[in-house]
C-alpha positions, 0 to 999 in steps of 0.5 A: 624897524625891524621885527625884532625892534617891535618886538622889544618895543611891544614887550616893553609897553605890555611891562610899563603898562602892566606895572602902571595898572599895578600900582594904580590898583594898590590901595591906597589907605594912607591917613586910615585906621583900620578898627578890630575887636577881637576876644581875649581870655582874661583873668576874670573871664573874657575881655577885648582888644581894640586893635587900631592897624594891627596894634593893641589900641584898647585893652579891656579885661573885664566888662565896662560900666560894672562895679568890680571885675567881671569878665564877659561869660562868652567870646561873643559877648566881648565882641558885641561890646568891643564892636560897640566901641568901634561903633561909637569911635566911628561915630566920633563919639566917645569910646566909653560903655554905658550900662545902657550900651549893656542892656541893649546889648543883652550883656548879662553880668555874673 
């Protein structure tokens, strides 16, 4: 072969191996749900959304467990509850908030 040819050869096995060390490196998250919490203000004050890949999967405008609608006094206080949820939907466990969740959470109610 020529120097030319080898050239051409080793450009093209540097391509082929480059773009299958690409690929390979790709995340694959086929069958993976990606879980957010993520504080919107509401009406009523501060609530969450539990985004599942990017989309809105559960809306909350007001703190679950209390009677009415209160909102949360602060951001953080939504996104200690909404990251609860995704604790508990991690877990397999239902996704619903307890008075107790509350407590545990220092969550105060207005």
């Amino acid at each position: 072969m020529t120097t030319k040819k080898y050239l051409i050869l080793g450009i093209t096995v540097l391509l082929v191996c480059s773009a299958v060390i690409f690929f390979m490196r790709r995340d694959n998250h086929s069958g993976k749900i990606y879980l957010e919490a993520v504080p919107v203000k509401t009406p009523y004050g501060w609530g969450y959304n539990i985004m599942a890949n990017g989309k809105v999967y559960i809306h909350q405008d007001y703190i679950p467990a209390v009677g009415g609608k209160q909102g949360f006094k602060s951001q953080n206080d939504a996104l200690l509850v909404g990251n609860r949820v995704i604790r508990k939907i991690s877990h397999n466990e239902l996704p619903a908030i307890t008075e107790k969740d509350l407590e545990e959470l220092g969550i105060s109610k207005k």
